[in-house]
N, C-alpha and C positions, 0 to 999 in steps of 0.2 A: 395484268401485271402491276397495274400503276397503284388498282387497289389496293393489292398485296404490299406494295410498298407504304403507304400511308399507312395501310392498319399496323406497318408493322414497327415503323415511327412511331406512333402514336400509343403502341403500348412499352417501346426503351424509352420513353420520354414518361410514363407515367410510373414506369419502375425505379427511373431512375429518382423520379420528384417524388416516388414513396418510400427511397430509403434517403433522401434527404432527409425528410421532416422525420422521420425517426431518428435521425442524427438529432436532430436541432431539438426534437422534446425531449428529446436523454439531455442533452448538454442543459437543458432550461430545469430537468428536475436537481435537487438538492439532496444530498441523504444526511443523514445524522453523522456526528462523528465517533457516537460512543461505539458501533461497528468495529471499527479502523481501530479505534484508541485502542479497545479491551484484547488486540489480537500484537500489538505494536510493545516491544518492552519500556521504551522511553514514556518518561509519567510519573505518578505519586500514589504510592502504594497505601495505605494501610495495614498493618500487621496484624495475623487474626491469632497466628500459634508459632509460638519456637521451642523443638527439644518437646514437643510433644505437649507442652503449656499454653496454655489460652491467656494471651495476653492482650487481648479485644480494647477491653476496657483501660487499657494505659498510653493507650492512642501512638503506639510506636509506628514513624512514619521512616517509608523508602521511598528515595526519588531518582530516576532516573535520568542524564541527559545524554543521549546517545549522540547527540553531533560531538559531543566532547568529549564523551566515555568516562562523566563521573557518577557518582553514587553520593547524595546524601541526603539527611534525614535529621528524624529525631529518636534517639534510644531509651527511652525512657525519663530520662534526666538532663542529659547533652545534645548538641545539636553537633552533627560528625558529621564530613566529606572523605572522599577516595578515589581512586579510581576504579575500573574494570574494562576487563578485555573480555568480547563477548565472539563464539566465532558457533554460527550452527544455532546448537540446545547447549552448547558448552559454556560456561562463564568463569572468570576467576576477580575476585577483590583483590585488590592493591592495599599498602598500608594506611590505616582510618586515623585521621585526624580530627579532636572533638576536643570541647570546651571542658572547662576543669571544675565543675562545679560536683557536690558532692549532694548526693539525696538519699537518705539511709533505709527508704522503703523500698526503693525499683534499684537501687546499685547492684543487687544480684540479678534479675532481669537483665538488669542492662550489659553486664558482662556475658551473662550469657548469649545473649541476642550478638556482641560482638563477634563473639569466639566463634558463634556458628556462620556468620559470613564469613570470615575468615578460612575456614574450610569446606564453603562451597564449591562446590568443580561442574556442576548443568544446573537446567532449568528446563520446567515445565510452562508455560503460558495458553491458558485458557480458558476463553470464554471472562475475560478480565480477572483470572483467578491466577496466583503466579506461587509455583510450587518450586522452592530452591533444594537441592538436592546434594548428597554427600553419594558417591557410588549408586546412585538410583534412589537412597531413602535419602523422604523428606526430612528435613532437620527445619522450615522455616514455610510458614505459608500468609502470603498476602491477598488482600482482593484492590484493586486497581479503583481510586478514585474518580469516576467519569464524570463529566457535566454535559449535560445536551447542548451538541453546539450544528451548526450549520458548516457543510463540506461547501467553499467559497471559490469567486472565479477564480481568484489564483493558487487555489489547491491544483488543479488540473494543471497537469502536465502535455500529455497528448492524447488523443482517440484514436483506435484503428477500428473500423468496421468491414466488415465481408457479409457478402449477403444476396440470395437468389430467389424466388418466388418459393425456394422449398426447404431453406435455411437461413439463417442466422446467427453473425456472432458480432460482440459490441466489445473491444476490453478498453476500458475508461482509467487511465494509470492516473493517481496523485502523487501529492511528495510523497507519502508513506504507505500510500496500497494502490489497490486497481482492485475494480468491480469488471467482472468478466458479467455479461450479458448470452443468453444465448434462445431467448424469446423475445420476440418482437414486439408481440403483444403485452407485454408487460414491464413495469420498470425493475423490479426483481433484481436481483442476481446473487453471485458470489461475491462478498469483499474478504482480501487477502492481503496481508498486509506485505511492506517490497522492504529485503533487507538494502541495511545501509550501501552496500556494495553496488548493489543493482540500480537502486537509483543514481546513486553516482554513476555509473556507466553508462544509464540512459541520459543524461544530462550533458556527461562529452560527446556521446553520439549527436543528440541535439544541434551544441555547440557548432557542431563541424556544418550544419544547412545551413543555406539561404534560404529562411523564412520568406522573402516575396520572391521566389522563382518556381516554389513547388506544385503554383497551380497552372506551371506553364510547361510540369517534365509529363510528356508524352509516354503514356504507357505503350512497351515494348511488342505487348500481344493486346490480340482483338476479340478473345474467346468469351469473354463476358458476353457479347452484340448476340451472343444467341446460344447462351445456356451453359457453354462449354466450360466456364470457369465462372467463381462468383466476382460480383461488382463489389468491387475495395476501396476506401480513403483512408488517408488519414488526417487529424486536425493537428497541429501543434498550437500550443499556446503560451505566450512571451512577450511579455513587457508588459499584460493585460487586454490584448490582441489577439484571436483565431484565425489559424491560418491556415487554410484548407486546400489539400491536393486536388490534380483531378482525376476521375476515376481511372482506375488499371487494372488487369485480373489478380484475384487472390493469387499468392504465389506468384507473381511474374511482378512484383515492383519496380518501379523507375531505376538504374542503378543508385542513385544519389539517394533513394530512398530504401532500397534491400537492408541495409545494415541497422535501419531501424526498427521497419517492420518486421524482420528476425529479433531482436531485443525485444520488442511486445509481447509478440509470438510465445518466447521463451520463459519472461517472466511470470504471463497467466498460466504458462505448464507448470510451474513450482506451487502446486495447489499445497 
């Protein structure tokens, strides 16, 4: 019996120390940002075609800042702001404000490229290619200006992990996406990128923990200890700090932690 006990110590201790270090070489890898950026509407566009016209070569720019909901740019000749409400695939322009300068070869371009924001109503985005839309047809198409940059410790928001000698899942949330994981062996996965909404939600959620007590809330069940449920954490990260729970079964979280690990949960479903 006493064998039985050690062997069987000795393998929750080496399961447990083999989805640590899977935790910790995910959180140690770095991914690009051009992923995240080209799927994310906030950015600086380039315009390739408006009204069915290739206007590539007159370097009409779109900018997006989604924490403030403006739109501005350069039209051919002006350099113009606005606002927009973006809710979904749906978007609408607010009134365009732009400099007064007069250019006699792009001033029709540029009226035109106006008048079509102006009655855009959705949006297409992807693969950094952003298709603006009038009733479903394109009237305006951009490709997304990316720069290869490094995803940084304080892009990470939090990690939830679950995982059992016969699965795995990793979902990695930043400010603007999350990388769902669900191979162990590999660093791979999904990035998707997290509407404005949702990260703010996850962020009150946040708010509401005591970051130094969550590695001291006692999970509720014990079905992890022998297969019955998978071994879960999660990390938060704050003020440039990891702060890491201790393990509890998938689905059964701390209470002080259910309302988060449900917001994870929810955001990597919004594939």
């Amino acid at each position: 019996m006493k064998i039985l006990l050690i062997l069987f110590g000795t393998l929750l201790m080496n399961s447990c120390g083999c989805q640590k270090k899977t935790t910790e070489n995910s959180m140690k890898n770095q991914f690009t940002k051009t992923e995240i950026q080209q799927n994310t509407l906030s950015g600086e566009y380039t315009v390739q075609v408006v009204e069915n016209n290739n206007v590539a070569p007159q370097k009409l720019i779109l900018n997006f800042n989604s924490e403030k909901n403006i739109v501005s740019g350069f039209s051919g000749c002006n350099r113009f702001s606005g606002s927009y409400k973006e809710t979904k695939n749906s978007i609408k322009f607010g009134s365009m404000m732009a400099t007064k300068m007069y250019c006699e070869y792009t001033s029709k371009t540029e009226n035109v490229f106006l008048n079509a924001l102006s009655k855009v109503t959705s949006y297409k985005l992807k693969e950094g290619v952003l298709s603006l839309q009038v009733d479903e047809k394109e009237v305006l198409k951009a490709q997304k200006n990316t720069k290869k940059a490094k995803l940084q410790k304080e892009d990470k928001v939090v990690v939830y992990s679950a995982s059992t000698r016969g699965s795995f899942q990793e979902i990695v949330v930043y400010k603007e996406a999350l990388l769902l994981r669900k191979d162990r062996n590999s660093e791979k996965g999904t990035l998707m990128p997290i509407s404005k909404e949702g990260a703010q939600a996850l962020e009150k959620i946040i708010s509401k923990i005591d970051v130094n007590e969550i590695d001291t809330l006692v999970s509720p069940t014990k079905m992890r200890h022998y297969d019955g449920a998978a071994h879960a954490s999660v990390i938060i990260f704050k003020n440039g700090k990891a702060y890491r729970s201790s393990g509890f079964d998938a689905g059964h979280p701390h209470k002080k932690l259910e309302v988060l690990v449900n917001k994870i949960i929810s955001l990597a479903a919004k594939k």
